[in-house]
C-alpha positions as CSV (number, residue, x, y, z in Angstrom):
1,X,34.9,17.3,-68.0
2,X,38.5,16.7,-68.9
3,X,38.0,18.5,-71.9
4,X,37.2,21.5,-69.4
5,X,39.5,21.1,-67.5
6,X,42.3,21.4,-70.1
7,X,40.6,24.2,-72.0
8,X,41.7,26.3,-68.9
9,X,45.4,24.8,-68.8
10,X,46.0,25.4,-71.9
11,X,46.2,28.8,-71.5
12,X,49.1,27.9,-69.5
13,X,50.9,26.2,-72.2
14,X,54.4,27.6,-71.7
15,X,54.2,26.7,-67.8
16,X,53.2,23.1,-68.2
17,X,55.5,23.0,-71.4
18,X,58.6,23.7,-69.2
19,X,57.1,21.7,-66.1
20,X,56.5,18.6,-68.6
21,X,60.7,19.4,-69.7
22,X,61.6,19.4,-66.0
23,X,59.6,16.3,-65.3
24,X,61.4,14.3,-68.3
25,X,64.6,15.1,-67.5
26,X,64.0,14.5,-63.8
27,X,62.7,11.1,-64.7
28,X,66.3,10.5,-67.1
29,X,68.7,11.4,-64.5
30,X,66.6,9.1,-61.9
31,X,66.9,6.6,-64.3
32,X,70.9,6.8,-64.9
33,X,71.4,6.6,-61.3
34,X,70.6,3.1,-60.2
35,X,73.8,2.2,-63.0
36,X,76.1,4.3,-60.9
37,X,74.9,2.8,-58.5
38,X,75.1,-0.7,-59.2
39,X,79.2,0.3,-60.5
40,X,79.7,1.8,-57.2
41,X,78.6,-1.6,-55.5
42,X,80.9,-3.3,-57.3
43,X,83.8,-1.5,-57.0
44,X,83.1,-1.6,-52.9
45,X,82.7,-5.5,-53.4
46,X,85.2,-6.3,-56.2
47,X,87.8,-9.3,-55.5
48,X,91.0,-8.3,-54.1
49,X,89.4,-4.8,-52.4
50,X,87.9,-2.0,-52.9
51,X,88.7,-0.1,-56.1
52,X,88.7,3.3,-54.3
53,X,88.9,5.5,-57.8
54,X,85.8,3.9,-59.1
55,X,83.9,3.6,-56.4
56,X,84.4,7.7,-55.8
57,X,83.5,8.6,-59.3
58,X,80.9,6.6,-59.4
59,X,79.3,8.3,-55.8
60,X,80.4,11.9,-57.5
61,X,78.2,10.9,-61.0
62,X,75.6,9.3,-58.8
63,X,75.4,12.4,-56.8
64,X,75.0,14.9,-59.4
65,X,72.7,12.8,-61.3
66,X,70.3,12.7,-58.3
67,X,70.8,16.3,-57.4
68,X,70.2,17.3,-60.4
69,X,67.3,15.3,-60.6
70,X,65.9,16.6,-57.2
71,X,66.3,20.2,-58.1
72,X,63.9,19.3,-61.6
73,X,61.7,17.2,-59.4
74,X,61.2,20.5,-57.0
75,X,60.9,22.9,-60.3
76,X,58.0,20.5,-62.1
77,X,55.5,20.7,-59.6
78,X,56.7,24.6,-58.4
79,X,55.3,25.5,-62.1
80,X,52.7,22.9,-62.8
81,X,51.2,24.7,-59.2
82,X,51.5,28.0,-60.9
83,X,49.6,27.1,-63.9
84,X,46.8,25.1,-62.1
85,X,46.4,28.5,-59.5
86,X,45.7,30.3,-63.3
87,X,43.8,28.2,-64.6
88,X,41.6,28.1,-61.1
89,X,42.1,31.8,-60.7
90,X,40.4,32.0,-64.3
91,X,37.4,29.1,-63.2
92,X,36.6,31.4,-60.6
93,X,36.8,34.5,-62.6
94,X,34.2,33.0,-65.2
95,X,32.3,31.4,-62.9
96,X,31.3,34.4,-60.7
97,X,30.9,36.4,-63.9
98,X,28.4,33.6,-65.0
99,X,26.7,34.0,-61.5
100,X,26.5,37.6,-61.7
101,X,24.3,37.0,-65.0
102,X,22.2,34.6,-64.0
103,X,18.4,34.9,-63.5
104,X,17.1,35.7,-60.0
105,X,15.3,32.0,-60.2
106,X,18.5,30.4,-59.9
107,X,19.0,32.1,-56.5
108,X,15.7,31.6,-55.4
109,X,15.8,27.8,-56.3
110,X,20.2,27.0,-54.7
111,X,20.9,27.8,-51.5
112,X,23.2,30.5,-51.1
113,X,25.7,28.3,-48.4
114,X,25.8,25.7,-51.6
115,X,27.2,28.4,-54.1
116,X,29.5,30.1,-52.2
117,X,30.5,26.6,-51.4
118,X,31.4,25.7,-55.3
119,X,33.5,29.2,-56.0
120,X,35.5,28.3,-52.6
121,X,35.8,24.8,-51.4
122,X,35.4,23.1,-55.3
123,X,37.9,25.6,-56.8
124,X,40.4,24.7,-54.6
125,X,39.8,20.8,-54.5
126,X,40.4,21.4,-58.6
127,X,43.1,23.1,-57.5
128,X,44.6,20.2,-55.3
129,X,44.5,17.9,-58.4
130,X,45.5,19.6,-60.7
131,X,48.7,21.2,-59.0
132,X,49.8,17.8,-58.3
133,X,48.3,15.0,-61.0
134,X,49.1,16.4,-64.0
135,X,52.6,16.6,-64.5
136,X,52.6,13.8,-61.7
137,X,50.8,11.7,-64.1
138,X,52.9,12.3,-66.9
139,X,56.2,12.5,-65.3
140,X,55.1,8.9,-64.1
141,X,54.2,7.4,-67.1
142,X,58.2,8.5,-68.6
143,X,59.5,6.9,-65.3
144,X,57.0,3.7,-65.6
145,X,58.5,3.0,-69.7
146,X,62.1,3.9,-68.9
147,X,62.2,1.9,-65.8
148,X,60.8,-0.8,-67.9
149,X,63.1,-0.8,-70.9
150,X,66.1,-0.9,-68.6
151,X,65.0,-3.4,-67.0
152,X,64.8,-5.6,-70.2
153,X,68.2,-4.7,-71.1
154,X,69.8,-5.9,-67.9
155,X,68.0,-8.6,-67.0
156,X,64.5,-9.7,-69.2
157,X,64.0,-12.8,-66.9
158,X,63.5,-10.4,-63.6
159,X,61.9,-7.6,-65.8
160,X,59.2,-10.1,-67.0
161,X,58.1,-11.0,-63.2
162,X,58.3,-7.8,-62.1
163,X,55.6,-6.6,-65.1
164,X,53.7,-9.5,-64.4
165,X,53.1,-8.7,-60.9
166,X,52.8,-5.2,-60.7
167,X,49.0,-5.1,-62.7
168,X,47.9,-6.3,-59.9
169,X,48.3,-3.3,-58.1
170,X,46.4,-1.3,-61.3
171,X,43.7,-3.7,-60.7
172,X,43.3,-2.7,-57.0
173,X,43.7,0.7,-58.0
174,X,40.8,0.5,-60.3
175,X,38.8,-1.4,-58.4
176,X,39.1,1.2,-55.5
177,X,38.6,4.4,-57.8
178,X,35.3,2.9,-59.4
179,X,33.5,2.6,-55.9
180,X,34.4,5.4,-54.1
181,X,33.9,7.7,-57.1
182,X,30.1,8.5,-56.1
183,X,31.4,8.7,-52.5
184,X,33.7,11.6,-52.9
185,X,30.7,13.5,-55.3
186,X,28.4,13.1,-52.3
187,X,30.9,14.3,-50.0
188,X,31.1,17.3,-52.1
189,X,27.2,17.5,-52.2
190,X,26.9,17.2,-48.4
191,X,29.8,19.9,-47.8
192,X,27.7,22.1,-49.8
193,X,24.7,21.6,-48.3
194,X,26.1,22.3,-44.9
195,X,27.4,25.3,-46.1
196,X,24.2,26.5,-47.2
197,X,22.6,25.7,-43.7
198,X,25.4,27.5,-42.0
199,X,24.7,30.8,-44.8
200,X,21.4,30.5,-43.8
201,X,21.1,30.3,-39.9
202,X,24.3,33.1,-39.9
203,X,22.2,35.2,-41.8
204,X,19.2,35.4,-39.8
205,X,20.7,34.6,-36.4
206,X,19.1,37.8,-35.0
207,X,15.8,35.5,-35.4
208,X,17.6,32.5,-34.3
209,X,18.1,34.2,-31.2
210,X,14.6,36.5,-31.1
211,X,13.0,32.7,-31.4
212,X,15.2,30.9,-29.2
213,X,15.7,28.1,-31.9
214,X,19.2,27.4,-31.1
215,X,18.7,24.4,-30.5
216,X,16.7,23.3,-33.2
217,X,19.6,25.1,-35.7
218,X,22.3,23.1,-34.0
219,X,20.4,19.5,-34.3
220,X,20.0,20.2,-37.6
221,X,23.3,21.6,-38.6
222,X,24.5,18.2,-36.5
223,X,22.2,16.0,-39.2
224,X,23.3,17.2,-41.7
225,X,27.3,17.2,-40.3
226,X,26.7,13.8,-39.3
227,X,25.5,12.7,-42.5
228,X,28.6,14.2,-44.1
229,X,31.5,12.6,-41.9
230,X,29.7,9.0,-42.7
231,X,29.8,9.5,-46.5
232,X,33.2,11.5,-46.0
233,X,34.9,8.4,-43.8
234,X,33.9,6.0,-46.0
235,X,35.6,8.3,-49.2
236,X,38.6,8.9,-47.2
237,X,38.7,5.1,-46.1
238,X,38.2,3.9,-49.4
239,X,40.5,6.3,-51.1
240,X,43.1,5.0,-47.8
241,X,42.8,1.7,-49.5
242,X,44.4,2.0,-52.8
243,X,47.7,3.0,-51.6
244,X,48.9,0.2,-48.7
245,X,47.2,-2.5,-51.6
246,X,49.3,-1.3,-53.9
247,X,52.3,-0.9,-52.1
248,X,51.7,-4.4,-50.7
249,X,51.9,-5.8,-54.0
250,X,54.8,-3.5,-55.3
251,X,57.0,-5.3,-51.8
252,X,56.1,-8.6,-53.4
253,X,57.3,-7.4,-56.4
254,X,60.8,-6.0,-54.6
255,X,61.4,-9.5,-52.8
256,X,60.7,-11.5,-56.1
257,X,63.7,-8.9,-58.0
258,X,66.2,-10.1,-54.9
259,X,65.3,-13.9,-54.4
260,X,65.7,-14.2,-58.7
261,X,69.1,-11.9,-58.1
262,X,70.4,-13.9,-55.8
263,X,69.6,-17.3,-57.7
264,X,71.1,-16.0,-60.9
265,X,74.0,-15.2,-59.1
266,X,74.6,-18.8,-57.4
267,X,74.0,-20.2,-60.4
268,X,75.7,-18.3,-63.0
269,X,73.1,-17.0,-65.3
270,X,74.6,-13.9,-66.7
271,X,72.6,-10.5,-66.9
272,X,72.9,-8.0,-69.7
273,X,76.5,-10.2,-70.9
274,X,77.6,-10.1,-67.6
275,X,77.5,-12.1,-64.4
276,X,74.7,-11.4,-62.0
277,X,77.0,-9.2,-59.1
278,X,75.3,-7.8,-56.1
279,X,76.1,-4.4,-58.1
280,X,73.7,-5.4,-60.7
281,X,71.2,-6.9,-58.1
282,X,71.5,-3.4,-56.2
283,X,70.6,-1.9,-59.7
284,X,67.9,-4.0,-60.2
285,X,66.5,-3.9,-57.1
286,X,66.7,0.2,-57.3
287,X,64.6,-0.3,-60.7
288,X,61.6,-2.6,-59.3
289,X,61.0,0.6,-56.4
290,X,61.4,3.1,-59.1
291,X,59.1,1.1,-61.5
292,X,56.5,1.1,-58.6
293,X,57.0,4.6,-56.7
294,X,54.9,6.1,-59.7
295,X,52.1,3.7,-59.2
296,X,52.1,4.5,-55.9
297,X,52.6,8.2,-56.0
298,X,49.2,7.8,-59.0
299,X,46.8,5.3,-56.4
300,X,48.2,8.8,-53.8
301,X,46.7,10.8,-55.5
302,X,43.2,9.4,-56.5
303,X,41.4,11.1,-53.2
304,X,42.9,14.6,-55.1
305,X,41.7,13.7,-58.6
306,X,38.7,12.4,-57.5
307,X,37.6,14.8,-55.5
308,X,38.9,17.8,-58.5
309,X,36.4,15.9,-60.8
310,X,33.4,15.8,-58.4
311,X,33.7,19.8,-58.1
312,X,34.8,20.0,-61.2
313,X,31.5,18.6,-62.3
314,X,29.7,20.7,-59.7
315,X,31.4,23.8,-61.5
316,X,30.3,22.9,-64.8
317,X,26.6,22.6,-63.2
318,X,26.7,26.1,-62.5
319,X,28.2,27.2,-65.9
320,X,25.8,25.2,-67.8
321,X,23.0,26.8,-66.3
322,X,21.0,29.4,-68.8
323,X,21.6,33.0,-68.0
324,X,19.6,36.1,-68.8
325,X,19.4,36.5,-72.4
326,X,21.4,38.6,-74.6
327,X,20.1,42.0,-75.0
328,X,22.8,43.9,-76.2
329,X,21.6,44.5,-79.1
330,X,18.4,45.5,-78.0
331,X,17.9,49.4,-77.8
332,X,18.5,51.5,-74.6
333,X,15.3,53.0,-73.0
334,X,15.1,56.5,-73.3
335,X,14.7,59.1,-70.5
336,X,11.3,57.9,-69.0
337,X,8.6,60.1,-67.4
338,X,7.5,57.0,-65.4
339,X,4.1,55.8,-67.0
340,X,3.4,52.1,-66.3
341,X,1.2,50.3,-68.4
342,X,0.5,46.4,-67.3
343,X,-2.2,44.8,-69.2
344,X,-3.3,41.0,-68.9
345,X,-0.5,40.2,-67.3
346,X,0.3,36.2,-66.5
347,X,3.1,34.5,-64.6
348,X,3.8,31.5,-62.4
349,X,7.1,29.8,-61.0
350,X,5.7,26.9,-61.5
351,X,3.5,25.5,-64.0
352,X,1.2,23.4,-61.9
353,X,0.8,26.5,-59.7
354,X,-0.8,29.2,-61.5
355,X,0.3,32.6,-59.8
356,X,-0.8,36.0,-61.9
357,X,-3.3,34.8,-64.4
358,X,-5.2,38.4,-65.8
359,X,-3.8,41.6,-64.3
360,X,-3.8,44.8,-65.4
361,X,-3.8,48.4,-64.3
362,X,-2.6,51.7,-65.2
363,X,0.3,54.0,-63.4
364,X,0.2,58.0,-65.2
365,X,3.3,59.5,-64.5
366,X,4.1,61.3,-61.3
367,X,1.3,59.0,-59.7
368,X,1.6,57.4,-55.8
369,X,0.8,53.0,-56.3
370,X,0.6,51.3,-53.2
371,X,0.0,47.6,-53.6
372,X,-2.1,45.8,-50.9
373,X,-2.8,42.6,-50.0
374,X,-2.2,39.3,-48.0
375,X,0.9,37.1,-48.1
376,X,1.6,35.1,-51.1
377,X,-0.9,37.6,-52.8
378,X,1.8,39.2,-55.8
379,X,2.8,41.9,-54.2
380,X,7.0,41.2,-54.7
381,X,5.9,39.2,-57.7
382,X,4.8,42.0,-59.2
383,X,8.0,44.2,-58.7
384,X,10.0,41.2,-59.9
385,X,8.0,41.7,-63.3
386,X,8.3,45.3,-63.2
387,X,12.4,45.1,-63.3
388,X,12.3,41.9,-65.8
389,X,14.1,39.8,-62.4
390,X,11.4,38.0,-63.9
391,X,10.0,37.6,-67.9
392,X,5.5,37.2,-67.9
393,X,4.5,34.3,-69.6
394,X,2.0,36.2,-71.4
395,X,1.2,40.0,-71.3
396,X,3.0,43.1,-71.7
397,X,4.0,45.6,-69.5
398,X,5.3,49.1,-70.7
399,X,7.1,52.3,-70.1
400,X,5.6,55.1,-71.5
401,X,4.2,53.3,-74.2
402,X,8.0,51.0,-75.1
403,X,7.5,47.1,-73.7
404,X,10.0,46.4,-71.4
405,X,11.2,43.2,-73.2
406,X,12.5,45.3,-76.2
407,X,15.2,47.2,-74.2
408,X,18.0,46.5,-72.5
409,X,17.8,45.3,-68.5
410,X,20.5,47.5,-67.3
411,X,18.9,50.7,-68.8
412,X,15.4,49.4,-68.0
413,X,16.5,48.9,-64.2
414,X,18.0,52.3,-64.0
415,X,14.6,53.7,-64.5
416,X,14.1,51.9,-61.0
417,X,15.1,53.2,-57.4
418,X,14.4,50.4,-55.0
419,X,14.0,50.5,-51.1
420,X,13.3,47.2,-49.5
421,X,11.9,46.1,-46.4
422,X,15.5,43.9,-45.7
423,X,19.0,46.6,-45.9
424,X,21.5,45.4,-48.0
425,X,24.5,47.5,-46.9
426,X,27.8,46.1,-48.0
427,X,31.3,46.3,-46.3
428,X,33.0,50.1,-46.8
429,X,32.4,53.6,-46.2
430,X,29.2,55.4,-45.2
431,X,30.0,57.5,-48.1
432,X,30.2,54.1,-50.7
433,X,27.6,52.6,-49.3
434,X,24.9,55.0,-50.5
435,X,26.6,56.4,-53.8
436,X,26.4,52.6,-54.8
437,X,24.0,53.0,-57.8
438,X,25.8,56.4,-58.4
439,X,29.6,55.9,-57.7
440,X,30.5,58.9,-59.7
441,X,28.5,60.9,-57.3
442,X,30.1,64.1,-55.3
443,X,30.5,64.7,-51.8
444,X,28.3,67.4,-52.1
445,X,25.3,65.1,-53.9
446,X,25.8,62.4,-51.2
447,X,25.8,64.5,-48.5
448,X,22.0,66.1,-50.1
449,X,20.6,62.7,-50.6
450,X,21.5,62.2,-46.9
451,X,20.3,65.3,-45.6
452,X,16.9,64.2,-48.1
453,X,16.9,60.8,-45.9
454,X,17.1,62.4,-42.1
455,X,20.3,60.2,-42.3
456,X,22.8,63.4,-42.1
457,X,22.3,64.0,-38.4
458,X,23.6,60.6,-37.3
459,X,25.7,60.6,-40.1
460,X,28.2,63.3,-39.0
461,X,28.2,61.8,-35.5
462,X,29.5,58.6,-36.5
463,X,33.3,58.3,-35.5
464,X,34.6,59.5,-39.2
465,X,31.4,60.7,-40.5
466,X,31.2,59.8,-44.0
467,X,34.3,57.9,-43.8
468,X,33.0,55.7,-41.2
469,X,33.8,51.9,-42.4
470,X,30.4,49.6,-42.2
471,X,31.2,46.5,-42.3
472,X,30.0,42.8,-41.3
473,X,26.9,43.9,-43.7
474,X,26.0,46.8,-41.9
475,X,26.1,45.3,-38.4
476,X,27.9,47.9,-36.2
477,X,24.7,50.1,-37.3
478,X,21.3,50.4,-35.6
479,X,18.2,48.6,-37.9
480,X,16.7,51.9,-38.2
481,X,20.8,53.8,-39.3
482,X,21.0,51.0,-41.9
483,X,17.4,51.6,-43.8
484,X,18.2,55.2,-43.8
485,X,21.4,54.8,-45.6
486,X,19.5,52.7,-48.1
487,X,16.9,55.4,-48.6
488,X,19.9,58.1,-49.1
489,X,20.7,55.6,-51.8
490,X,17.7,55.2,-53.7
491,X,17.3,59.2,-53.1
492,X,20.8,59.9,-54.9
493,X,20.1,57.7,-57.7
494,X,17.1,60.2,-58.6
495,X,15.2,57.8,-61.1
496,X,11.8,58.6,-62.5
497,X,10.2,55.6,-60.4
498,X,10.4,54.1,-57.5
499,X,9.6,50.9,-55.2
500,X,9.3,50.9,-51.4
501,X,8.6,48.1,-49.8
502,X,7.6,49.1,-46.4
503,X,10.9,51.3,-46.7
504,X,10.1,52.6,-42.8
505,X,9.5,49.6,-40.8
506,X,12.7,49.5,-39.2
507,X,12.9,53.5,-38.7
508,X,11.6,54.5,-35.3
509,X,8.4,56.4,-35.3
510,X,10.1,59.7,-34.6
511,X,12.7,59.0,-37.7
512,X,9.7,57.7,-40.1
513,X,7.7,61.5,-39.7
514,X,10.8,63.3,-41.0
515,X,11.5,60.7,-43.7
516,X,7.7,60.5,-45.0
517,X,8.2,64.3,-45.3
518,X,11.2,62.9,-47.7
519,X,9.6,60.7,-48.9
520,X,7.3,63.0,-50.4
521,X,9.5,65.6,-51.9
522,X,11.3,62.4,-53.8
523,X,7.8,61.5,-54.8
524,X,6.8,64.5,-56.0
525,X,6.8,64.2,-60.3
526,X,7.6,60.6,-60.1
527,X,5.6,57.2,-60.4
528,X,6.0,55.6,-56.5
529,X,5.1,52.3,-56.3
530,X,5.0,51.2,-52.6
531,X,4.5,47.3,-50.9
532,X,2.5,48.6,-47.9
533,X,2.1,45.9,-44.9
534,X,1.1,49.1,-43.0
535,X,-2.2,50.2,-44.2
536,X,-2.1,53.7,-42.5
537,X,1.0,54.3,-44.5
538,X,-0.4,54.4,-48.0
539,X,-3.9,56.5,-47.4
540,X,-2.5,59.5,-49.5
541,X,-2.0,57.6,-52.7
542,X,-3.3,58.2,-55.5
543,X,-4.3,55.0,-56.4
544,X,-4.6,51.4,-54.0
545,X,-4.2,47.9,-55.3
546,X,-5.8,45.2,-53.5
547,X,-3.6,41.8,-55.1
548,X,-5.3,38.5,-54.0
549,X,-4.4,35.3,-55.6
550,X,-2.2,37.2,-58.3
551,X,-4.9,39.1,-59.3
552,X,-6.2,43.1,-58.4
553,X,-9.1,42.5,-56.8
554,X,-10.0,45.9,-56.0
555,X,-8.2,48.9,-57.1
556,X,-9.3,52.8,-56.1
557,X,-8.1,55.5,-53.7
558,X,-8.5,55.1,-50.2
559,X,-11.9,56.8,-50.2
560,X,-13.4,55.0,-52.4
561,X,-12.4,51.4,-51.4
562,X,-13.6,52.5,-47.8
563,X,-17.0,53.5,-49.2
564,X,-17.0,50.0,-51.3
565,X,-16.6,48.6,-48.0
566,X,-15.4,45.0,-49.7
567,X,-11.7,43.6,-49.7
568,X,-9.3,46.8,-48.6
569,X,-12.5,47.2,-46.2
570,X,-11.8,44.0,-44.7
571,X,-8.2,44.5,-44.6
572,X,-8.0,47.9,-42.9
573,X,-10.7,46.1,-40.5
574,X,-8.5,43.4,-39.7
């Protein structure tokens, strides 16, 4: 994970080179200070008054020094941020790429909520710790040594107690960071699962509401919130701990530095040479909080780090997970006509549940395919193996004559034009919105594939026409406005076949007699498959498929499975 982590920083090499500079010299000049310091004591408490000169030259060195410093402490972390938002900018780049390729079993298998949650929320908890741990972490480590060696100069007696007591507050430290470790990764677990109920219940609230299941959405969503502030507190209280422990042990180690001070000073043991003064005790005594602010500021941060390396490892999940294969150097399909070949096809999701086990038919170019059955029967299956969403375990299934598996996706999929039974419309114009698959398409083409779609009349009475801005997924649109700017979609993109799944069911039944008449001037010379739940819809096709169990149990036109009077029979009579 670290290893990760750092093969996106260093990328940022020049950033964190400078920040680390900035952090070093901070650390120096900190570390001067508490000698000017300890001078300027002096010379307020030498014998015989104060020594005015000194004591202002010393103030004017002491206050440069820890200007300076503060100015290199504020420049650090201002550029170690700016590398981490890089680096994080460039996790989120390649992890939505990553996304973008993978199979369409991953997002039938992770909730959506869950996702989204890991390219937002984790990125910028991986952000949090690494803007501030890093250089933190290093810079502390230069203060932690320097501190130290001074120390030993001026006074090795004091130095020793102060390094024997301050493990202690590493042990607590550790202690802490080893038990609430698995609490912050199933913090970040839960957050993402109540992302992916909130995805889910926002994107179907219409049903919510048409079932009047608020309820039942808000007791679960207050489950699952529940369960997440318990395992949340107990991070948070847990990651609470390290810092008061350790602080409480870093005060011990502040009153030891005086009481030794002040008994080296009544008794005349000499520090560094010299006799123990209060200006030395001051110096000492600035030392044992330096020593111990970076301990502190470290056991501070743990919640960050933590919480960075529980979504960093959620991350990593998702980039470790197997994309589509590589098919680039696969040919391109040429210009198809549209025959469909599938012969002893089989497929399942899952192995212990069989779902396509011997299915084959034929499609002749220019042909009408509607594909019948109940629920759960392969009817989406099927067009999920007809695009390659999906690979058959066994089988082949061919375009004019060329197996789909030995071309490319993309140039296999744009032999596709797909209308489904759920819109997909995506925030922008009227105009983007259907020249999607086509976005070098002209005005004039747009406007024909709407006029095609019977989506033209109510297109030009929208506020700005084609320039009218759909947004919130197509929500300030009627059901019915919002299928027919798909169908203008699929219309533009002119491929040589086609799938409609019940691509009218949300058109009124005025709408749907002018866009079957589309319908059927698209169809005409291309290979139509269409996912009827409507039986009356597919009677003019040239050839019906009656899928039960993942198999074609029947397959003829309309006449002819009316006159077998068996499974369409029983169907259309249902």
């Amino acid at each position: 994970m670290i290893r990760w982590l750092f093969g996106y920083l260093k990328k940022q090499r020049a950033l964190l080179a400078v920040s680390l500079l900035f952090a070093v010299l901070s650390g120096a000049l900190l570390l001067v200070g508490p000698l000017f310091l300890g001078k300027a004591v002096d010379a307020l408490t030498a014998e015989g008054g104060v020594k005015w000169d000194e004591l202002g030259r010393n103030l004017a060195f002491l206050s440069v020094f820890y200007a300076s410093g503060a100015i290199l402490s504020y420049l650090s972390p201002l550029l170690s941020g700016k590398a981490a938002a890089c680096a994080v900018t460039s996790i989120r780049n390649d992890t939505f790429t990553h996304i973008l390729h993978l199979p369409l079993r991953f997002f039938d298998t992770n909730p959506h909520g869950d996702v989204i949650s890991r390219i937002t929320v984790d990125c910028e908890n991986i952000y949090d710790g690494l803007g501030t741990s890093f250089v933190q972490l290093f810079s502390s480590v230069v203060t932690v040594a320097g501190t130290l060696i001074a120390m030993f100069v001026i006074s090795p007696a004091i130095a020793a107690a102060v390094l024997c007591i301050t493990p202690l507050s590493l042990i607590i430290a550790r202690f802490v960071v080893i038990r609430t470790a698995r609490l912050f990764a199933a913090q970040q677990k839960k957050t993402g699962e109540l992302g992916g109920h909130v995805e889910e219940i926002l994107s179907g609230i219409r049903t919510v509401h048409e079932n009047s299941m608020e309820d039942s959405a808000m007791k679960e969503f207050e489950r699952v919130n529940s369960e997440l502030y318990v395992v949340g507190r107990s991070a948070q209280f847990g990651g609470a701990l390290v810092n008061p422990s350790t602080r409480l042990v870093n005060n011990i180690s502040y009153i030891c530095v005086g009481l030794m001070g002040a008994i080296f000073a009544v008794k005349g043991i000499t520090a560094g040479g010299a006799a123990m003064s209060v200006g030395i005790i001051a110096t000492m005594l600035s030392y044992a909080t330096q020593f111990a602010k970076p301990i502190n500021e470290i056991a501070g941060v743990t919640t960050q780090i933590q919480n960075a390396f529980a979504s960093a490892s959620r991350i990593i999940r998702i980039q470790e997970e197997v994309p589509e294969s590589d098919d680039s150097r696969l040919p391109e399909l040429p210009a198809s006509k549209g025959g469909v070949t599938v012969e002893h096809l089989k497929f399942s999701y899952t192995p212990e549940k069989p779902l396509i086990s011997d299915l084959s038919f034929e499609a002749v170019p220019g042909s009408v395919i509607a594909i019948v059955g109940p629920t759960g029967g392969g009817k989406t299956t099927l067009v999920n193996l007809l695009m390659r969403f999906y690979d058959p375990l066994g089988g082949s299934i061919r375009l004019d004559g060329i197996d789909t598996q030995t071309v490319t996706r993309d140039s296999l999929r744009n032999a596709f034009s797909m209308v489904l039974q759920d819109t997909w419309l995506f925030t922008g114009t009227v105009r983007d919105n259907i020249a999607y698959g086509c976005p070098g398409a002209s005005d004039e083409q747009v406007k024909a594939a709407a006029v095609a779609a019977c989506a033209h009349s109510f297109i030009k009475r929208l506020p700005d026409g084609y320039d009218t801005l759909i947004t919130d997924g197509g929500g300030n649109l009627p059901g019915g406005q919002r299928q027919l700017i798909t169908i203008a979609r699929a219309m533009l993109c002119d491929s040589p076949i086609l799938i409609l799944d019940e691509a009218t069911s949300s058109v009124d039944i005025v709408t749907e007699q002018s866009v079957q008449q589309g319908f059927a001037n698209l169809m005409s010379g291309r290979t139509s498959f269409i996912i009827a739940h409507r039986l009356a819809t597919i009677r003019h096709a040239d050839l019906i498929l009656v899928v039960d169990g993942g198999n074609i149990v029947e397959q003829g036109t309309y006449a002819e499975l009316m006159a077998r009077r068996g499974r369409y029979w029983e169907l259309e009579n249902s």
